[in-house]
N, C-alpha and C positions, 0 to 999 in steps of 0.2 A: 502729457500725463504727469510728468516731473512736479510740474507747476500746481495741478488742482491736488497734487499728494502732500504736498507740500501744507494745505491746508490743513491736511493732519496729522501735520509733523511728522509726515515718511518721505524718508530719503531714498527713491528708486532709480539707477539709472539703466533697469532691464525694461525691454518690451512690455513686462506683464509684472501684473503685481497682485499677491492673494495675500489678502489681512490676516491676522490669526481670530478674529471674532470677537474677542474679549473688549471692553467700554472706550470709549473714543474719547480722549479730555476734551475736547472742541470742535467742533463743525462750521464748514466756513456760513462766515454772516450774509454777503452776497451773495448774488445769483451767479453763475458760475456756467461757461461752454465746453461739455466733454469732447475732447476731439477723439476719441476710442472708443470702445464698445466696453461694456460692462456687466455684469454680474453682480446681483444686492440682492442677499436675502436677510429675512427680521427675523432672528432665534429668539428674543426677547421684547415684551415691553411692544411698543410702535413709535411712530415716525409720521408727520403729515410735511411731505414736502410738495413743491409745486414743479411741477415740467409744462414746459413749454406753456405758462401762464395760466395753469388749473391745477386746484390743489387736489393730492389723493393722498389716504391713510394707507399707511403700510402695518399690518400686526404680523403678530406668531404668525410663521411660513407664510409669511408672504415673499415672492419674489419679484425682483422689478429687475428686464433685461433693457439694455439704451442702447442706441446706435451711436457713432460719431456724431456730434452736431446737437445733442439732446440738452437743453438748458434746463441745470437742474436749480432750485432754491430750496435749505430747508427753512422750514416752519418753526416747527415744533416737535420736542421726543419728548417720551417718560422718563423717569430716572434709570430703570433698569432697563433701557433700549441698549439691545446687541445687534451687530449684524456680519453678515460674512461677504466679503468682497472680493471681487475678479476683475481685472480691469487691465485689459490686452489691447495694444494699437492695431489696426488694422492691416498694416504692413508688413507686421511679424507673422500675423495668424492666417496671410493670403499669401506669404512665401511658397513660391513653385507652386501657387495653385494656379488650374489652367481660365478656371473664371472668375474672376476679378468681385463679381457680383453673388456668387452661390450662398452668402450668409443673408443678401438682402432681400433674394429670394425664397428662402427658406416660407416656412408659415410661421414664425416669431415676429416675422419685419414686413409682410404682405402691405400692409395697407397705411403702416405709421414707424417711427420712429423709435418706440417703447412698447413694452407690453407691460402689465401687473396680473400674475397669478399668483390663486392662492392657490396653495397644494398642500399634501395632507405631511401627516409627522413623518409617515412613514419617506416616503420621497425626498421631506426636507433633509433626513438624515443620510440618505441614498446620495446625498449634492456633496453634504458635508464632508463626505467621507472620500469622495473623488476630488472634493476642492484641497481636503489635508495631503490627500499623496500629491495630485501636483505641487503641493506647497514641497513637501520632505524629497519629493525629486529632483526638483530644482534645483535644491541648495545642495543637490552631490552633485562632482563634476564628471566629465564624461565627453568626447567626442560626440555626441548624438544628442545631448540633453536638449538642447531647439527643438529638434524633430521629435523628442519625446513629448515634452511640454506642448507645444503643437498638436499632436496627438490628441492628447487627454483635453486639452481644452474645445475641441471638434466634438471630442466625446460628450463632454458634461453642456454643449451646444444643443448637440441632437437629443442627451436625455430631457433636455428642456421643451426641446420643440415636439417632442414626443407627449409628456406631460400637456400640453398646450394641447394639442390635436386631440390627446383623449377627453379635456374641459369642453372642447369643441362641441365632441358629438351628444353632451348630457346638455345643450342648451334647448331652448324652443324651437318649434316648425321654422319663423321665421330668420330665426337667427342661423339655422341651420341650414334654407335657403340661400342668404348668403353667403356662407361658408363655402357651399357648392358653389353658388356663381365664381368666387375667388379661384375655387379648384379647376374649376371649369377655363377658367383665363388663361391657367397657367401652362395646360393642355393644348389649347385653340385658340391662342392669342394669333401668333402667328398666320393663321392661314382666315378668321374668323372677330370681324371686327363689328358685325350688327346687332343692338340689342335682338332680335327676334329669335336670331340662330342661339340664344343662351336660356332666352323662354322658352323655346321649343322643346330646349336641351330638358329645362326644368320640371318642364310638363304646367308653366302657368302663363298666364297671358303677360304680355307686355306693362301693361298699366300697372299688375301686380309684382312684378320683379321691378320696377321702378319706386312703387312705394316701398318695398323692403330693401331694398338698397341703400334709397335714400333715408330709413329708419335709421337702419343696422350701423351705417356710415357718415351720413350727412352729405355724401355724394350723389351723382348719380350714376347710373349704370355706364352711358356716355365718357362720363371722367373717369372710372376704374377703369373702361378699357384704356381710354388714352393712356393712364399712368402703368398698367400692363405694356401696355404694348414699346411705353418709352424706354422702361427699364430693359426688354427685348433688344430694342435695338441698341442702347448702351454697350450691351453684352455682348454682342456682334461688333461693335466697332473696338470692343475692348483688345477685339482677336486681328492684326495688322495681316494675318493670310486671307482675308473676307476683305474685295472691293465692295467699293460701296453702293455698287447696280447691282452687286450679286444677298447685298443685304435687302437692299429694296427688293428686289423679286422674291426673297424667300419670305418676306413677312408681306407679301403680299399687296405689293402697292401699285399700285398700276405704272409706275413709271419712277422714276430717279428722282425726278423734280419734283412730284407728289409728293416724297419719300424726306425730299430736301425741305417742302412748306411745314411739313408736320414737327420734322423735327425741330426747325427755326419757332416753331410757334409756342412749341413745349418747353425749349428750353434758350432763347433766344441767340441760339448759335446755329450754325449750317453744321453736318457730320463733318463735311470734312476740318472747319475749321474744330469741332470739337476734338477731333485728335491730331492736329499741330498743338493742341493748348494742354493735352494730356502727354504727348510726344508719343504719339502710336504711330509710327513709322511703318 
């Protein structure tokens, strides 16, 4: 995080870091790898940057959330472009939390690595105003101020995913189809890995939850359950009290070795070698 701040002349050496908003003298010229998660909203003006090799326009309240790993490039700003920034590593903001994964599974990070919403003035200033106190709480010191800052950035998480969930329900039939399919995963992933059982759920035929999947996402139903179901077992092997037959049985696989092809195939390691490589003892 040091290094990509550095790009604008911020010198941080805390876990997190909030801007104060006010004009940036420069932005870096290359494409750039955030290893942290982030927070960017436009109080001013816009911004057309490129992630992950597609460009999008950021204006007035616009927000864009990133995960670790998101490659960001900008383009292009206006003169009067603002924006207000959050930018926490991974490791501070998942201290003593018991699943390692609850931000990736949130519905901000379901299906990709970023999101872009737009939200209204009122909300943007609703951010603003919780991103200024963790800023002015930070800089008092205090025996607890981690676990404070901690806090509030969980907070201004969920008001995000919240905002996001309610854009959700004002979209079309079909986008709102797979909305539910994704709901649907996240519920019955575990025990339920057939397309049928999720058309059945939907009340629409197979062929039809196939084309709006593959609309909606460019997937198809087949690949979001895999990608559900890997992050699952991620989460289980995160937890070193869960063998790994008792992970295969609960997500329902008919055997260990089943359990051991699927995940070699998704992510070309075996479980168990995946946590000697994470040190999950």
């Amino acid at each position: 995080m040091q290094k990509t701040l550095s790009y604008f002349n911020v010198d941080c050496k805390e876990s997190y870091y909030v801007s104060t908003g006010e004009p940036l003298d420069q932005f870096p010229v290359f494409p750039f790898r955030m290893n942290f998660y982030s927070i960017n909203l436009c109080l001013e003006g816009f911004v057309i940057i490129e992630i992950d090799n597609k460009q999008y326009k950021l204006t007035h309240h616009a927000l864009l959330v990133t995960t670790p790993n998101t490659s960001i490039k900008f383009i292009k700003h206006s003169v009067d472009f603002r924006m207000k920034l959050l930018f926490f590593e991974r490791n501070f903001i998942l201290k003593n939390i018991a699943n390692p994964f609850i931000i990736e599974k949130s519905s901000l990070f379901k299906n990709r690595t970023f999101n872009i919403i737009q939200i209204s003035t009122e909300k943007s200033e609703e951010i603003v105003k919780i991103l200024e106190y963790l800023n002015n709480r930070s800089n008092k010191s205090g025996k607890y101020i981690s676990e404070i800052s901690r806090t509030i950035i969980f907070n201004i998480l969920l008001e995000i995913a919240e905002i996001y969930d309610e854009n959700k329900t004002k979209e079309n039939p079909p986008k709102t189809i797979y909305y539910k399919f994704c709901e649907a995963l996240t519920l019955y992933i575990s025990q339920h890995k057939e397309v049928s059982f999720y058309a059945d759920l939907l009340c629409v035929s197979n062929k039809y939850l196939i084309e709006i999947i593959k609309e909606a996402s460019g997937k198809t139903p087949h690949q979001l359950i895999d990608e559900y179901l890997l992050k699952e077992a991620i989460s289980f092997l995160g937890d070193p009290d869960k063998t790994i037959s008792e992970i295969a049985f609960f997500l329902n696989f008919s055997s260990v070795s089943s359990f051991g092809r699927f995940f070699k195939k998704q992510t070309n390691i075996s479980p168990l070698e995946y946590r000697k490589l994470h040190q999950i003892l």
